[in-house]
DSSP file (Angstrom, degrees, kcal/mol; ACC not computed):
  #  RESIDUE AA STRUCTURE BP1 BP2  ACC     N-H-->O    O-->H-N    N-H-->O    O-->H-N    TCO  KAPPA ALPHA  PHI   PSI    X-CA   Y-CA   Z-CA
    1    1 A X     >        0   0    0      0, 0.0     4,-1.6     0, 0.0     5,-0.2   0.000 360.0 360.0 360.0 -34.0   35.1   42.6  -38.2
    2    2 A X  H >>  +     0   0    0      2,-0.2     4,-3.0     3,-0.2     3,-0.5   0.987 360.0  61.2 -68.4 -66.5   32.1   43.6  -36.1
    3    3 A X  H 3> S+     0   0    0      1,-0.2     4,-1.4     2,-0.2     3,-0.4   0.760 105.5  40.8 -57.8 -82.7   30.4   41.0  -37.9
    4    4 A X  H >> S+     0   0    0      2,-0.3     4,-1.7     1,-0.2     3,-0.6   0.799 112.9  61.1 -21.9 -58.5   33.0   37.6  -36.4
    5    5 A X  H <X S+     0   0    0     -4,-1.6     4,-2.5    -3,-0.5    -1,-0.2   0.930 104.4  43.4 -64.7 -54.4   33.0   39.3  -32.9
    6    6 A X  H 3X S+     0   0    0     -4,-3.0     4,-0.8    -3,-0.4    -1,-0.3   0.932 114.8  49.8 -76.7 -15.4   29.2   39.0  -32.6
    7    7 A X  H XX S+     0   0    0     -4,-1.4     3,-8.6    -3,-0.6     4,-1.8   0.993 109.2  55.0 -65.6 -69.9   29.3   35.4  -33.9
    8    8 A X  H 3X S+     0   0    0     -4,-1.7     4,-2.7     1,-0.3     3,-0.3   0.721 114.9  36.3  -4.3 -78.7   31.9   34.8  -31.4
    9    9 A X  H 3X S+     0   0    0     -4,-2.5     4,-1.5     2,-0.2    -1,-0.3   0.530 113.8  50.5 -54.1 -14.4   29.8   36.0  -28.6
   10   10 A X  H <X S+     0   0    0     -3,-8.6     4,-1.0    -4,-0.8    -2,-0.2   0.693 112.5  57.6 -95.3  -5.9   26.5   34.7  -29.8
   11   11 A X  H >X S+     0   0    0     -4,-1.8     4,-2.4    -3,-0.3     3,-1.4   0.996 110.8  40.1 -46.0 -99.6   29.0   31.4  -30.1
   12   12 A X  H 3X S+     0   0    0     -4,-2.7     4,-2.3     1,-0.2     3,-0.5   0.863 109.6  55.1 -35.7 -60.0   30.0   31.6  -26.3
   13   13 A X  H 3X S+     0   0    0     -4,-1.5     4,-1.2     2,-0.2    -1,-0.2   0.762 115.2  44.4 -59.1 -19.6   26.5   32.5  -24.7
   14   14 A X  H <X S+     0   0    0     -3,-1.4     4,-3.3    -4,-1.0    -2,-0.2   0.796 113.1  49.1 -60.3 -38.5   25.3   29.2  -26.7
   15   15 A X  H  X S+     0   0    0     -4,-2.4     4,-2.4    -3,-0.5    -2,-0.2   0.936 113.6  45.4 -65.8 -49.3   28.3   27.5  -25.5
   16   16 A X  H  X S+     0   0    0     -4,-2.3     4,-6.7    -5,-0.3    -1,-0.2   0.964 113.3  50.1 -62.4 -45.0   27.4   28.8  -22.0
   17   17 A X  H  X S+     0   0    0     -4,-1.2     4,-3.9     1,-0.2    -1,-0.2   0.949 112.5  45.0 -38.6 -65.5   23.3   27.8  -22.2
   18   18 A X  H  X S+     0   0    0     -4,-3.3     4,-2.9     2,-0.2     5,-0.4   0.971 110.1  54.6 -65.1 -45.7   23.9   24.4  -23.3
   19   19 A X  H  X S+     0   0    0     -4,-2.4     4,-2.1     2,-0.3    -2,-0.2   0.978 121.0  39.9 -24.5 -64.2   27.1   23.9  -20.2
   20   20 A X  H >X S+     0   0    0     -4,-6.7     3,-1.8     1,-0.3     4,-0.6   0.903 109.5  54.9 -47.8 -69.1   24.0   25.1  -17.9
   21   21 A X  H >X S+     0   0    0     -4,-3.9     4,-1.5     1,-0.3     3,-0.7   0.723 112.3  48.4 -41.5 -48.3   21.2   23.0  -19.7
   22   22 A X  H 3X S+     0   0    0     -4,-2.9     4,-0.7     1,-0.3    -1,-0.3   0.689 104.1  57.2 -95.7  -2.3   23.5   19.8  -19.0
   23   23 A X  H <X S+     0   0    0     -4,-2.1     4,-0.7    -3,-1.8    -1,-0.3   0.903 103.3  55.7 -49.6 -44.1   24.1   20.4  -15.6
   24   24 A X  H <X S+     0   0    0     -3,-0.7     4,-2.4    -4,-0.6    -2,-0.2   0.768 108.0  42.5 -68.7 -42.4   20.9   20.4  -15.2
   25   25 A X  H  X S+     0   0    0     -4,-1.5     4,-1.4     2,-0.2    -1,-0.3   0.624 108.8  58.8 -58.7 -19.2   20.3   17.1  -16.6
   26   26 A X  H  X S+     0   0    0     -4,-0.7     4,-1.1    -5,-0.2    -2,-0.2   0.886 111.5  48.9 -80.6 -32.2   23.2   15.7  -14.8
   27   27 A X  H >X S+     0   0    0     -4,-0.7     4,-2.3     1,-0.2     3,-1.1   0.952 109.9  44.2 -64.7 -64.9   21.2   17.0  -11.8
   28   28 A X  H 3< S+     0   0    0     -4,-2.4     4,-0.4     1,-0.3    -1,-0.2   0.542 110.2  61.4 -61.0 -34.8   18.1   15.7  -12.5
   29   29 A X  H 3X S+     0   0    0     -4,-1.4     4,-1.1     2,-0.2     3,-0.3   0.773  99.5  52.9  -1.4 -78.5   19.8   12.5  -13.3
   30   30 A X  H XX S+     0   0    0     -3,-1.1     4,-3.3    -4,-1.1     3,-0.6   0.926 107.2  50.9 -62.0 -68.9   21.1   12.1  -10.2
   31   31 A X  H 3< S+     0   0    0     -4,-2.3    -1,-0.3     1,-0.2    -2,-0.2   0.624 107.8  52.9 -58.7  -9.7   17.8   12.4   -8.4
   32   32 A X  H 3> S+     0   0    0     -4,-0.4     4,-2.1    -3,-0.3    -2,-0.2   0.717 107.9  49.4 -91.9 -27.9   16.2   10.0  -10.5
   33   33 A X  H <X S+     0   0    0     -4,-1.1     4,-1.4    -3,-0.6     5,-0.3   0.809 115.5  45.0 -56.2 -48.8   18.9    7.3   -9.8
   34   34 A X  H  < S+     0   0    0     -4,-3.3    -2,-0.2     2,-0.2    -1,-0.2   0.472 106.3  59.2 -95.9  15.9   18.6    8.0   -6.0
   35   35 A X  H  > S+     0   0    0     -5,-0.2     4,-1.6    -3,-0.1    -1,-0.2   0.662 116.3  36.1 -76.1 -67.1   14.6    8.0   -6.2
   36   36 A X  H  X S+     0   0    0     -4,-2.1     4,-0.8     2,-0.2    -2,-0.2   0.543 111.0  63.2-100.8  21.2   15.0    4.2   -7.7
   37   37 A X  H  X S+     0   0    0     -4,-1.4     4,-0.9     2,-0.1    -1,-0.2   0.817 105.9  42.6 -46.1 -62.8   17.8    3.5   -5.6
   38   38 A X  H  > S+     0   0    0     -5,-0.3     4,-1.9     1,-0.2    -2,-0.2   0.716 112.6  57.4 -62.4 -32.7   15.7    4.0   -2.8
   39   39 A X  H  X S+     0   0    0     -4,-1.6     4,-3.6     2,-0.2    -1,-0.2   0.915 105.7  44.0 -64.9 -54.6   13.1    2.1   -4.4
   40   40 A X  H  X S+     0   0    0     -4,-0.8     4,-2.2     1,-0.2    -2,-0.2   0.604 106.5  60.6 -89.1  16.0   14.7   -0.9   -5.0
   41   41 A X  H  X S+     0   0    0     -4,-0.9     4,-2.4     2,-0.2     5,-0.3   0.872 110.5  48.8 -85.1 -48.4   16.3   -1.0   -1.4
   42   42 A X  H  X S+     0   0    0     -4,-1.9     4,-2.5     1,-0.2    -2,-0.2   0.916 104.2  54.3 -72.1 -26.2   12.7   -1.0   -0.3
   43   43 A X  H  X S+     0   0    0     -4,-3.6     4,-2.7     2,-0.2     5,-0.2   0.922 108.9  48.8 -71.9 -39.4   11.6   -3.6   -2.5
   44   44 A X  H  X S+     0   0    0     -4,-2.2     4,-1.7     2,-0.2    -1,-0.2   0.933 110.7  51.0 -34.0 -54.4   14.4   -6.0   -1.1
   45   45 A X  H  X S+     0   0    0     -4,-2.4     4,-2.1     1,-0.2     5,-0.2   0.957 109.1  50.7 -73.2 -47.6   13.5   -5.2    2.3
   46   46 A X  H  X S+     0   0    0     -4,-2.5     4,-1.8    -5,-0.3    -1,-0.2   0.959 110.6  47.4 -50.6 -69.6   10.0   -6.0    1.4
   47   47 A X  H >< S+     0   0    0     -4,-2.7     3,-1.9     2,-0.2     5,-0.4   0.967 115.7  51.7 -20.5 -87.2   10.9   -9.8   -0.4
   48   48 A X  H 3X S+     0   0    0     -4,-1.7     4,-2.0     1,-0.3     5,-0.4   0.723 108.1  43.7 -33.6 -56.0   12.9  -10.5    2.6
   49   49 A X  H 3X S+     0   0    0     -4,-2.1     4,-2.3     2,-0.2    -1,-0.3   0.859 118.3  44.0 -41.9 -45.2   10.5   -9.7    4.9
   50   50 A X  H XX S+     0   0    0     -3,-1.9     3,-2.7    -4,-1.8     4,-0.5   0.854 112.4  55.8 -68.1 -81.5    7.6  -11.7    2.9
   51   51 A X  H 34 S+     0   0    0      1,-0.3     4,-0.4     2,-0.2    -1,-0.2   0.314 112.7  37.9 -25.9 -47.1   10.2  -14.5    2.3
   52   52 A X  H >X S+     0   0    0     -4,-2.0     4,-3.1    -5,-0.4     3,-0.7   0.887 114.8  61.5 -76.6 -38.3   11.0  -15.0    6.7
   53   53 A X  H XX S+     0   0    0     -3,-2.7     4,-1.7    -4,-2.3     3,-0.6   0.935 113.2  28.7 -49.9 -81.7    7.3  -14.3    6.8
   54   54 A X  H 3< S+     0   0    0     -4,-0.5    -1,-0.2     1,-0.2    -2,-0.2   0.516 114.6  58.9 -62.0   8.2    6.5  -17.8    4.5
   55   55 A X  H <> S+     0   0    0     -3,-0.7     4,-2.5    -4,-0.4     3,-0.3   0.597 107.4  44.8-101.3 -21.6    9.2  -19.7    5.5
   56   56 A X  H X< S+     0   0    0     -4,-3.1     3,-2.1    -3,-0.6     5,-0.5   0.902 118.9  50.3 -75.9 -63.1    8.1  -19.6    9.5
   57   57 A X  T 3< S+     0   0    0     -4,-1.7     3,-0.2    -5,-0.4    -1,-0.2   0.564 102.2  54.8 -51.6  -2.8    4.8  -20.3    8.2
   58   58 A X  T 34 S+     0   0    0     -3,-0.3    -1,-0.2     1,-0.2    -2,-0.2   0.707 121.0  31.2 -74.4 -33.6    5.9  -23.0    6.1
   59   59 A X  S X< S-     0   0    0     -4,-2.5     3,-0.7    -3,-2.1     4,-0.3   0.121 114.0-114.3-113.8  43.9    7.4  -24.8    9.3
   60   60 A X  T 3  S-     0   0    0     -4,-0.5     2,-0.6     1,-0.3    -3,-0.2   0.720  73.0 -47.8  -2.5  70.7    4.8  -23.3   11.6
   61   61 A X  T 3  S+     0   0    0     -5,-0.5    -1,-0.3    -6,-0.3    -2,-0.1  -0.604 104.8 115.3 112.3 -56.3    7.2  -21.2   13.6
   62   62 A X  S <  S+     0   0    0     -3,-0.7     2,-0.9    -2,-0.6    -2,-0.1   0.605  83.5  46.4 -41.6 -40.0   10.2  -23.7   14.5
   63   63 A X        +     0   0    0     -4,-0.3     2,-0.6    -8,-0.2    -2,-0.3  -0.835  64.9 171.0-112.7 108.1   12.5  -21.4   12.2
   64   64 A X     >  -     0   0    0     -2,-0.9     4,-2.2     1,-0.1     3,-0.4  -0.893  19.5-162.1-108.3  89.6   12.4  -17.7   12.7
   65   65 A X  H  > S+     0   0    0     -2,-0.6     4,-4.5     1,-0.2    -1,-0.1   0.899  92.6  48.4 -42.2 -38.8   15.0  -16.1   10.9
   66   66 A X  H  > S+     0   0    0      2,-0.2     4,-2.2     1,-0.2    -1,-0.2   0.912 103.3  62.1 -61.7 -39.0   14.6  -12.9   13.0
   67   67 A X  H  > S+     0   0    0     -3,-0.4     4,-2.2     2,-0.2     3,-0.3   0.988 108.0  47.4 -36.8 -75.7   14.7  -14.9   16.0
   68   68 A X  H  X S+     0   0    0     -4,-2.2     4,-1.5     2,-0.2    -2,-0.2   0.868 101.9  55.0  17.4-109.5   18.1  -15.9   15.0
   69   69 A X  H  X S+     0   0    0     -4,-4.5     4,-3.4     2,-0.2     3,-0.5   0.834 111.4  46.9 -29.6 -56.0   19.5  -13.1   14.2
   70   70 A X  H  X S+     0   0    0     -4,-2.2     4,-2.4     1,-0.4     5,-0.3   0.917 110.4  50.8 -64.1 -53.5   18.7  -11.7   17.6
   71   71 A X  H  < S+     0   0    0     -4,-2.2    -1,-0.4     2,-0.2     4,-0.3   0.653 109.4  51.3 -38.3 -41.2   19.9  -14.7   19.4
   72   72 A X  H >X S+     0   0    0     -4,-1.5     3,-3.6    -3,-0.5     4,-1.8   0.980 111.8  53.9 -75.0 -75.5   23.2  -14.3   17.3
   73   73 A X  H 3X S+     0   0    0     -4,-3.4     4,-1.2     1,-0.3    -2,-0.2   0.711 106.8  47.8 -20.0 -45.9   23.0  -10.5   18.7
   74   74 A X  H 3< S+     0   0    0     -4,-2.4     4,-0.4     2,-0.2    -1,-0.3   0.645 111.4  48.6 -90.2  -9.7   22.8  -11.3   22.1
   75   75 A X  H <> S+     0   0    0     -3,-3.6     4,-1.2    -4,-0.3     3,-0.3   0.939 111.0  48.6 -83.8 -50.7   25.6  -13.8   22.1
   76   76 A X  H  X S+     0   0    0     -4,-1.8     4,-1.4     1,-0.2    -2,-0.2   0.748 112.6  47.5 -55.4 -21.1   28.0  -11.6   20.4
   77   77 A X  H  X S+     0   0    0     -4,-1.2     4,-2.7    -5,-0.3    -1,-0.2   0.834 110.4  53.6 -84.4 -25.7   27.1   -8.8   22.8
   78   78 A X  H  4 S+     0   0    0     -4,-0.4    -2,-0.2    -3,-0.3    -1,-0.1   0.675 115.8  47.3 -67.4 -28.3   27.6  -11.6   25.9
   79   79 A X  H  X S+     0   0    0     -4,-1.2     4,-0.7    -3,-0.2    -1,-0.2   0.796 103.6  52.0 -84.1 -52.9   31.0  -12.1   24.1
   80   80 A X  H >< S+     0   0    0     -4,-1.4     3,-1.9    -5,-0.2    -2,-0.2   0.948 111.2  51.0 -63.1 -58.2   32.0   -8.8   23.7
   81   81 A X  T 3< S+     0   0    0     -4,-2.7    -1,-0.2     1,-0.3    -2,-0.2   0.738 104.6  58.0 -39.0 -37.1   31.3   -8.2   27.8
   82   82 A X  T 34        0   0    0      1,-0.2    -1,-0.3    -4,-0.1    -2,-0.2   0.894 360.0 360.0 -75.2 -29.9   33.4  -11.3   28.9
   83   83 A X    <<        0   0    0     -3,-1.9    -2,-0.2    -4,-0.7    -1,-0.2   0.804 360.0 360.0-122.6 360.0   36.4  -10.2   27.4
Protein backbone atom coordinates (compact mmCIF):
# COMPACT_ATOMS: atom_id res chain seq x y z
CA UNK A 1 0.00 0.00 0.00
CA UNK A 2 2.83 2.29 0.97
CA UNK A 3 4.24 1.38 -2.11
CA UNK A 4 0.90 2.99 -4.74
CA UNK A 5 0.77 6.10 -2.33
CA UNK A 6 4.35 7.07 -3.10
CA UNK A 7 3.77 6.43 -6.84
CA UNK A 8 0.78 8.50 -6.52
CA UNK A 9 2.63 11.35 -5.13
CA UNK A 10 5.81 11.09 -7.09
CA UNK A 11 2.86 10.96 -9.93
CA UNK A 12 1.37 14.44 -8.81
CA UNK A 13 4.72 16.36 -8.15
CA UNK A 14 5.52 15.30 -11.88
CA UNK A 15 2.17 16.26 -12.81
CA UNK A 16 2.78 19.56 -10.95
CA UNK A 17 6.61 20.24 -12.59
CA UNK A 18 5.60 19.71 -16.07
CA UNK A 19 1.93 22.27 -15.41
CA UNK A 20 4.82 24.80 -14.21
CA UNK A 21 7.42 23.92 -17.01
CA UNK A 22 4.53 24.79 -19.61
CA UNK A 23 3.57 27.87 -18.18
CA UNK A 24 6.67 28.82 -18.59
CA UNK A 25 6.88 28.18 -22.21
CA UNK A 26 3.50 29.66 -22.69
CA UNK A 27 5.33 32.66 -21.11
CA UNK A 28 8.20 32.79 -23.03
CA UNK A 29 6.05 32.29 -25.98
CA UNK A 30 4.27 35.17 -25.49
CA UNK A 31 7.32 37.38 -25.30
CA UNK A 32 8.70 36.12 -28.31
CA UNK A 33 5.48 36.79 -30.34
CA UNK A 34 5.36 40.40 -28.95
CA UNK A 35 9.26 40.91 -29.60
CA UNK A 36 8.47 40.16 -33.52
CA UNK A 37 5.33 41.86 -33.31
CA UNK A 38 7.04 44.76 -32.60
CA UNK A 39 9.46 44.00 -35.12
CA UNK A 40 7.44 43.72 -37.89
CA UNK A 41 5.35 46.98 -36.96
CA UNK A 42 8.71 48.64 -37.27
CA UNK A 43 9.60 47.23 -40.40
CA UNK A 44 6.31 48.49 -42.07
CA UNK A 45 6.81 51.85 -40.71
CA UNK A 46 10.20 51.69 -42.11
CA UNK A 47 8.90 50.50 -46.04
CA UNK A 48 6.46 53.18 -45.78
CA UNK A 49 8.55 55.71 -44.94
CA UNK A 50 11.29 54.62 -47.66
CA UNK A 51 8.33 54.16 -50.09
CA UNK A 52 6.86 58.37 -49.52
CA UNK A 53 10.63 58.95 -49.46
CA UNK A 54 11.08 57.50 -53.36
CA UNK A 55 7.95 58.34 -54.63
CA UNK A 56 8.48 62.45 -53.82
CA UNK A 57 11.76 61.82 -55.25
CA UNK A 58 10.50 60.18 -58.21
CA UNK A 59 8.24 63.29 -59.04
CA UNK A 60 10.75 65.75 -57.46
CA UNK A 61 8.50 66.87 -54.60
CA UNK A 62 5.04 67.66 -56.43
CA UNK A 63 3.47 64.62 -54.31
CA UNK A 64 4.17 64.36 -50.64
CA UNK A 65 2.22 61.90 -49.15
CA UNK A 66 2.87 63.39 -45.66
CA UNK A 67 2.03 66.71 -46.94
CA UNK A 68 -1.31 65.26 -47.60
CA UNK A 69 -2.09 63.71 -44.85
CA UNK A 70 -1.52 66.92 -42.90
CA UNK A 71 -3.49 69.06 -45.26
CA UNK A 72 -6.35 66.35 -44.85
CA UNK A 73 -5.68 67.00 -40.88
CA UNK A 74 -6.11 70.50 -40.99
CA UNK A 75 -9.29 70.46 -42.94
CA UNK A 76 -10.95 67.97 -40.90
CA UNK A 77 -9.95 69.92 -37.76
CA UNK A 78 -11.35 73.38 -39.73
CA UNK A 79 -14.55 71.15 -40.09
CA UNK A 80 -14.89 69.96 -36.87
CA UNK A 81 -14.67 73.92 -35.53
CA UNK A 82 -17.41 75.26 -37.94
CA UNK A 83 -19.92 73.03 -36.75
Amino acid sequence: MKLNSLGAASLLALSLVMIGGCDQVEKSAQQVLGKATESAKQAIDDTQKAAEQALSEATNGLINPQKKDDQEDEASESNSKEA
